[in-house]
DRENDO-699913 format. One record per residue (C-alpha): residue in three letters; residue number from 1; z, y, x. Coordinates in steps of 0.001 Angstrom, whole numbers, plus 500000, padded with zeros to 6 digits. Layout:
! DRENDO-699913
["ALA",NUM,[Z,Y,X]]
...
! end
This chain:
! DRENDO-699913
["UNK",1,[706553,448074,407471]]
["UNK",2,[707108,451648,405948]]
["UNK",3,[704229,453997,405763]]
["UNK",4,[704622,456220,408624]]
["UNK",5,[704577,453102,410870]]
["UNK",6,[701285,452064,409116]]
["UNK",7,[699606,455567,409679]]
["UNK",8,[700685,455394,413204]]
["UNK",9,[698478,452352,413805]]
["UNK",10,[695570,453264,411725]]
["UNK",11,[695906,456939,413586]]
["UNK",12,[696327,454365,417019]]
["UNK",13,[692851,452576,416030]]
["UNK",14,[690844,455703,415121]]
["UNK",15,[691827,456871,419235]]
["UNK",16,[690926,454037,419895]]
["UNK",17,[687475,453905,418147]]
["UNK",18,[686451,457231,419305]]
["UNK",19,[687207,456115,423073]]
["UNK",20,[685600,452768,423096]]
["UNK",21,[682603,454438,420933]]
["UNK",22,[682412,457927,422556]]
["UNK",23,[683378,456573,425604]]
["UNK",24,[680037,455213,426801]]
["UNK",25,[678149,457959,425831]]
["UNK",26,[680228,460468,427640]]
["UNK",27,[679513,457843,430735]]
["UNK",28,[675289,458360,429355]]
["UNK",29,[675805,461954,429919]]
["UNK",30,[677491,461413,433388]]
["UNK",31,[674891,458990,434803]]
["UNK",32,[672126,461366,433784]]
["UNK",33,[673207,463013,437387]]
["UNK",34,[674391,460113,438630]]
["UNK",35,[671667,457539,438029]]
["UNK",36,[668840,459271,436524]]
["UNK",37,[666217,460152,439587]]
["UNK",38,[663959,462169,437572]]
["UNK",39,[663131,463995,433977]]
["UNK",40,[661608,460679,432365]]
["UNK",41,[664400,458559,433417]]
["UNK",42,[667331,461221,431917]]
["UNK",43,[665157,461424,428436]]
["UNK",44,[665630,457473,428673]]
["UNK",45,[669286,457666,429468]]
["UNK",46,[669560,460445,426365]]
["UNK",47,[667743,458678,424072]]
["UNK",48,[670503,455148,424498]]
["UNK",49,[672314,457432,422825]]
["UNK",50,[670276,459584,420702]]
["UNK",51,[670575,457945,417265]]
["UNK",52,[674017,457568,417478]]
["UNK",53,[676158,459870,419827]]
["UNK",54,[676917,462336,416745]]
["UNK",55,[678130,459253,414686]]
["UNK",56,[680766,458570,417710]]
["UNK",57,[682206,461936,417124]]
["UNK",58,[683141,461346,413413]]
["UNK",59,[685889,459083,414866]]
["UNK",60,[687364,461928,416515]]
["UNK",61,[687425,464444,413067]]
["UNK",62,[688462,461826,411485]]
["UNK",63,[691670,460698,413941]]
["UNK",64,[692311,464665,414072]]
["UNK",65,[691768,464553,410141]]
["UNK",66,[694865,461557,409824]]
["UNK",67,[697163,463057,412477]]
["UNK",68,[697304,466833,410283]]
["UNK",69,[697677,465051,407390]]
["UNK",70,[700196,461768,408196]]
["UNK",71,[701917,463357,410815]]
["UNK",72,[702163,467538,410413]]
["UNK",73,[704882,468484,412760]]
["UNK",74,[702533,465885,415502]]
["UNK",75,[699870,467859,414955]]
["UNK",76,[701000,471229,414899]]
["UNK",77,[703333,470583,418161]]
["UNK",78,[699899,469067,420273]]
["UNK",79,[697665,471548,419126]]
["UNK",80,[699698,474182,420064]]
["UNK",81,[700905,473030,423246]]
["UNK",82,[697613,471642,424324]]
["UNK",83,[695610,474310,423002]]
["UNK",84,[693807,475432,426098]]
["UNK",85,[693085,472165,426895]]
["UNK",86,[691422,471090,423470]]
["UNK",87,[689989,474202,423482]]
["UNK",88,[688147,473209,426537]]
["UNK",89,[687282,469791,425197]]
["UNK",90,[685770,471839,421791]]
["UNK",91,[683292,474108,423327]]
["UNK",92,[682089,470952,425737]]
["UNK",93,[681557,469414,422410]]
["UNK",94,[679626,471754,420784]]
["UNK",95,[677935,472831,423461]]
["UNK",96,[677266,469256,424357]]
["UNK",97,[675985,468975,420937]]
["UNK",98,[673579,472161,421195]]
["UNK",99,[671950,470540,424817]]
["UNK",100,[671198,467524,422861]]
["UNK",101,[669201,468807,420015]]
["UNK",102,[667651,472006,421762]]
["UNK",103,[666593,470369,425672]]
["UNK",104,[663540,468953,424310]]
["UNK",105,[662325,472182,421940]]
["UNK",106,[660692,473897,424789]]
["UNK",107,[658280,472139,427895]]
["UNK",108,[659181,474576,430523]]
["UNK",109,[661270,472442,433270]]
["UNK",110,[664159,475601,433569]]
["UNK",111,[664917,475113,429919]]
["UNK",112,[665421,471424,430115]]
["UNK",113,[667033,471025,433569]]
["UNK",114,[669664,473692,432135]]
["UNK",115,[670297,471765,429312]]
["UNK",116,[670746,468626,431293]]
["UNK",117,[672880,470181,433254]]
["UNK",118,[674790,471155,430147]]
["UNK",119,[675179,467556,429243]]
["UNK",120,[676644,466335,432238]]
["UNK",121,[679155,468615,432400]]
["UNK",122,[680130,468759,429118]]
["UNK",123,[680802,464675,429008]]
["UNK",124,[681960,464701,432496]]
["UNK",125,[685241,467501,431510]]
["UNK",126,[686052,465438,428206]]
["UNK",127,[685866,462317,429795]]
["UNK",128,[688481,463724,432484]]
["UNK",129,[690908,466267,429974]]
["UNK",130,[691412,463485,427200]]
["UNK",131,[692862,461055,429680]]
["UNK",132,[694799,464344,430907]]
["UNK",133,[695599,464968,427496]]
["UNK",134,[697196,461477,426146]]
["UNK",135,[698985,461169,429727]]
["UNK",136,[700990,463459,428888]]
["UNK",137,[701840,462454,425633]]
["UNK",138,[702952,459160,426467]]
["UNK",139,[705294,460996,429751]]
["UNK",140,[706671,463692,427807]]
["UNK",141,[706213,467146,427430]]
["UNK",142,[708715,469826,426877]]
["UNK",143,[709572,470135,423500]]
["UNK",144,[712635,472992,421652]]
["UNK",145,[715039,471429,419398]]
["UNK",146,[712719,473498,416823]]
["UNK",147,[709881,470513,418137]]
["UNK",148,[708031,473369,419372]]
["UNK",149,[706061,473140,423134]]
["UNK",150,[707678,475604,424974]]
["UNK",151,[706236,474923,428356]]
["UNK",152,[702727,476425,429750]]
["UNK",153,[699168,474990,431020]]
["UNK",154,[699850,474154,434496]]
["UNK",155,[703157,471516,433194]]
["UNK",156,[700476,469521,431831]]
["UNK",157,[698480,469181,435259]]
["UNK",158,[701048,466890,436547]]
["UNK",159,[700261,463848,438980]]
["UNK",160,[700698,460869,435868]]
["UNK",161,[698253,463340,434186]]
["UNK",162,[695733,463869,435977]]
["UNK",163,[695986,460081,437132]]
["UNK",164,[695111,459295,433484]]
["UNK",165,[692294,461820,433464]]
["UNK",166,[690773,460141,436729]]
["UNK",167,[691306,456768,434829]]
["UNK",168,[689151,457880,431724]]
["UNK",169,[686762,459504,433668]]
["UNK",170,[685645,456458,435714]]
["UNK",171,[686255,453669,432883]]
["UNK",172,[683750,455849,430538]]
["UNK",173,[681330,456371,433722]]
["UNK",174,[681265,452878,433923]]
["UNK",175,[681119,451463,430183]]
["UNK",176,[678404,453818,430322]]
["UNK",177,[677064,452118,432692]]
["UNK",178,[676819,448991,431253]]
["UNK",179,[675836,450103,428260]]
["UNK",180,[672773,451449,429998]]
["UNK",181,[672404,448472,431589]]
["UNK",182,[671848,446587,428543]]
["UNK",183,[669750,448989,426706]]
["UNK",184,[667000,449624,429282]]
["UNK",185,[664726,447843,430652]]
["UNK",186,[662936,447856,434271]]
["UNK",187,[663905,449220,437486]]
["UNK",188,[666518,451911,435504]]
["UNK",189,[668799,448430,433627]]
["UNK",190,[668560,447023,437751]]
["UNK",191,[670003,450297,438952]]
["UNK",192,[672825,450943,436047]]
["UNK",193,[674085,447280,436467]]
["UNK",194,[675037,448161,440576]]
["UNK",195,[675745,451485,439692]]
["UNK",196,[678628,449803,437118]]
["UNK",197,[679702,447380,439866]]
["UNK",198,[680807,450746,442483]]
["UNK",199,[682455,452260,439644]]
["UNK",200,[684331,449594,437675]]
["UNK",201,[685719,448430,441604]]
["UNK",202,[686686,451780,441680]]
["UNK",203,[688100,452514,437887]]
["UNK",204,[690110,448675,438159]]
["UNK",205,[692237,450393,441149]]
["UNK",206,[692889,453547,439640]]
["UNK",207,[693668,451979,436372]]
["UNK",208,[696131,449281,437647]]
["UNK",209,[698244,452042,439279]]
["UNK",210,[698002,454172,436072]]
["UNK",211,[699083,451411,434114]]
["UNK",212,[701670,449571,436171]]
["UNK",213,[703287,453070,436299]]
["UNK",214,[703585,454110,432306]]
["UNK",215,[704662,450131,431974]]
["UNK",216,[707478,450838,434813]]
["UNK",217,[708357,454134,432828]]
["UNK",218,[708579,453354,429305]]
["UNK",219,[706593,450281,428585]]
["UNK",220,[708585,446811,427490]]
["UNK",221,[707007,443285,426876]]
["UNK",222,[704502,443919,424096]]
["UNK",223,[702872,446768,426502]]
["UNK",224,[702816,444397,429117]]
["UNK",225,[700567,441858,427253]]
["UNK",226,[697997,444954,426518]]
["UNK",227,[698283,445685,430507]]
["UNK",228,[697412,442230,431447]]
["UNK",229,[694569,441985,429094]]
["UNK",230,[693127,445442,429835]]
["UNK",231,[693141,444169,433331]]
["UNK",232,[691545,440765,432992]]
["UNK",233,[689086,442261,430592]]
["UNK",234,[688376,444782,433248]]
["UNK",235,[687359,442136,435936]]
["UNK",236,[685638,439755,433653]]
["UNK",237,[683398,442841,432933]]
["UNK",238,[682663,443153,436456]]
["UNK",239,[682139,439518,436818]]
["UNK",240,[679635,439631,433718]]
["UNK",241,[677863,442755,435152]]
["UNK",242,[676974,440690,438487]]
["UNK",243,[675876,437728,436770]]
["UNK",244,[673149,439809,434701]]
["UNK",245,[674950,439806,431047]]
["UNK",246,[675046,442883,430110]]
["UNK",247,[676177,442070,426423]]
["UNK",248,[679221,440303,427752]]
["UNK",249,[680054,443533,430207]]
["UNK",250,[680005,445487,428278]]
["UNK",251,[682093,443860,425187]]
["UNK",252,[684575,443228,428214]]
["UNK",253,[684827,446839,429283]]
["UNK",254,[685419,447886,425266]]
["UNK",255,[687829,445569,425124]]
["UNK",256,[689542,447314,428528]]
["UNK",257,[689140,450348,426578]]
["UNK",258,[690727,448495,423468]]
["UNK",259,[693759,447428,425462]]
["UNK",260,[694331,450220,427519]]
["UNK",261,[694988,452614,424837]]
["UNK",262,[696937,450140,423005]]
["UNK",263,[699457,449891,425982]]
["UNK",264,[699686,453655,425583]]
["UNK",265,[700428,453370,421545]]
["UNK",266,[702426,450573,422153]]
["UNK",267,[704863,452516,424972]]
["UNK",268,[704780,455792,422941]]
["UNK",269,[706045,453874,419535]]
["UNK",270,[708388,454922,417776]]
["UNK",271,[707715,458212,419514]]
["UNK",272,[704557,460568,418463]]
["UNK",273,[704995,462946,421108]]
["UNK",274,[708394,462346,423216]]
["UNK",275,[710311,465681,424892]]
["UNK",276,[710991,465947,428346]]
["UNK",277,[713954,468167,427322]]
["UNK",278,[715596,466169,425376]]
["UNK",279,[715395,462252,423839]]
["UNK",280,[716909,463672,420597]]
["UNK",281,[714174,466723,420376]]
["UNK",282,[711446,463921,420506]]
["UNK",283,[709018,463412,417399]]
["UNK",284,[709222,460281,416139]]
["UNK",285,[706829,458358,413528]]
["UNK",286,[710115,459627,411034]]
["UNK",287,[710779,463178,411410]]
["UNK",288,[706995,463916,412129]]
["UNK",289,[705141,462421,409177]]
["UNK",290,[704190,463570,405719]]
["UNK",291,[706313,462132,402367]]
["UNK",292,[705612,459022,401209]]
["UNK",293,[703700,460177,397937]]
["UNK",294,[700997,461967,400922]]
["UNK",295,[700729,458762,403217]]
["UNK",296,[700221,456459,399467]]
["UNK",297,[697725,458717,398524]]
["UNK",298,[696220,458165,401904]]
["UNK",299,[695883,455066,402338]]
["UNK",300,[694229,454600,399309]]
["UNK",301,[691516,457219,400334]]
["UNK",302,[691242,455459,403848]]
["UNK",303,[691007,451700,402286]]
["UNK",304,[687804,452481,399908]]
["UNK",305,[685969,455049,402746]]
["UNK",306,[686704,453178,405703]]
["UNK",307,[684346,449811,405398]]
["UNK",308,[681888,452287,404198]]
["UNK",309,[681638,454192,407202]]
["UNK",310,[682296,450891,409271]]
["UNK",311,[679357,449720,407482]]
["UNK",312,[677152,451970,408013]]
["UNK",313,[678006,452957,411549]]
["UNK",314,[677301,449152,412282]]
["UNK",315,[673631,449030,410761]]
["UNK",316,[672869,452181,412198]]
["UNK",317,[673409,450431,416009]]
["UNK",318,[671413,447270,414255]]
["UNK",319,[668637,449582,413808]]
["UNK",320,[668348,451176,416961]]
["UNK",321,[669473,448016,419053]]
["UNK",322,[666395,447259,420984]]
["UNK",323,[666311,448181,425011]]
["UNK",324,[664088,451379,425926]]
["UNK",325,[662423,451957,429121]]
["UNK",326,[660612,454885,431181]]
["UNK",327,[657148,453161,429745]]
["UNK",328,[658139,453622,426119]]
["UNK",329,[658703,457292,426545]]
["UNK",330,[655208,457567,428728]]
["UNK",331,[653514,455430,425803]]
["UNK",332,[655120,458296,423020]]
["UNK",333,[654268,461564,425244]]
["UNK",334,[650275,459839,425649]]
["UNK",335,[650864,459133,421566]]
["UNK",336,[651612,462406,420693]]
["UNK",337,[649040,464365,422972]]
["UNK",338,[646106,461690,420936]]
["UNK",339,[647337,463706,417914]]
! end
């Protein structure tokens, strides 16, 4: 296997890292609308997520990271051609970022419902534009002969699209849901676990069509297997999440997240970023990448950081793995006002 092919999966895994990690705490930052009915039980929802939500975005600087420096021309063509669109998906981020930190500096209830607010929406439009986003990467956009995007904003709104976006939306919403579910405790875990059953019913339709089409389109037998396992993984979840084991849900739905954007890695190989245009204007793994001496270098780098980061990513969920409940943050507030 030559080098560019190797960067290709290791860029494949990072996407897929960020979703299956980032992806339930977008669906946190949803349900705190959705499921929360009052302050105390959204400060339970944030803090699932609190110790580690920041740690889930690493995977996304560093898949951005590999893609500018294994595969240039890929990188320059999507974040030119999707600017707008990433743009978007940056200031949620940030801003997403800010709510977190700065919702619980002040007591007065217009300051923290704002900043709630602010968190909802800015998981919610990520959730939807990066399913938007890698839709149309896998279809095709228009790409020059010079690999250059040449068409505009509204070409990437297209009906595969925005199917995709629907399909990320709703699989986050509910592997955030089952997360929940098996971090809380009391009425709140009860709640997230029925919540998870509406939405996974309603994410296993919309994903089958979304899936059966880019398999009709460009997918070929090694796709297939991913489809068929992202869809039994899918209903086992569901199955798990009705019997009361949350653990097992929500392992399932990560590994519907794990399959599903294999299939999409899988269909878009040898392809980075096909054109619409023209088959011959595509980038490919070849014409896209970095020399050899660049993706050497690499992979060094990336084989002594990566088990350190794994490493400590994993004993930083160790730490913080026990289940929370609305009492826990009643027994802190009554704590802190002793003091």
């Amino acid at each position: 296997m030559e080098l560019h092919d190797v960067w290709f999966v290791l860029i494949a895994v990072l996407w897929t890292g960020y979703f299956f990690l980032e992806g339930f705490d977008f669906g946190v930052g949803i349900l705190t609308k959705l499921l929360a009915r009052d302050r105390l039980e959204k400060r339970v929802l944030i803090n699932t997520i609190g110790p580690v939500w920041d740690g889930n975005e690493v995977w996304l600087l560093t898949a951005g990271g590999a893609t500018f420096a294994a595969f240039p021309e890929w990188y320059a063509t999507l974040f030119s051609g999707f600017y707008l669109a990433l743009l978007i998906i940056l200031v949620c981020l940030i801003v997403r970022g800010v709510a977190f930190e700065y919702r619980a500096k002040r007591p007065e209830e217009n300051w923290q419902r704002n900043w709630e607010t602010a968190i909802f929406w800015t998981s919610l439009i990520p959730a939807f534009l990066w399913g938007v986003a890698f839709g149309n990467i896998v279809r095709g956009v228009k790409i020059d002969k010079n690999f250059e995007y040449v068409g505009n904003f509204w070409d990437l709104l297209n009906p595969y699209a925005l199917l995709g976006g629907l399909v990320t939306l709703t699989l986050f919403t509910f592997h955030g849901a089952v997360f929940t579910a098996l971090k809380t405790v009391g009425d709140i875990r009860e709640r997230a676990r029925k919540l998870a059953t509406v939405v996974g019913l309603v994410t296993a339709v919309v994903a089958l069509i979304f899936l059966l089409w880019t398999q009709v389109d460009s997918g070929d037998g090694k796709s297939l297997v991913a489809l068929v396992v992202a869809v039994a993984a899918l209903v086992a979840a569901l199955v798990a999440n009705q019997a009361g084991r949350e653990g097992w849900s929500f392992a399932l739905s990560g590994v519907t997240i794990v399959a599903a954007v294999a299939m999409l890695f899988l269909s878009l190989f040898p392809n980075v970023m096909p054109s619409s245009l023209n088959a011959d204007w595509s980038l490919t793994v070849t014409n896209a990448s970095s020399s050899p001496y660049t993706l050497k270098i690499m992979t060094w780098c990336a084989a002594i950081a990566t088990p350190i980061v794994l490493l400590y990513q994993g004993w930083t969920y160790w730490v913080f793995r026990k289940r929370i409940g609305t009492q826990h943050i009643a027994a802190d507030a009554a704590a802190g006002a002793m003091h």
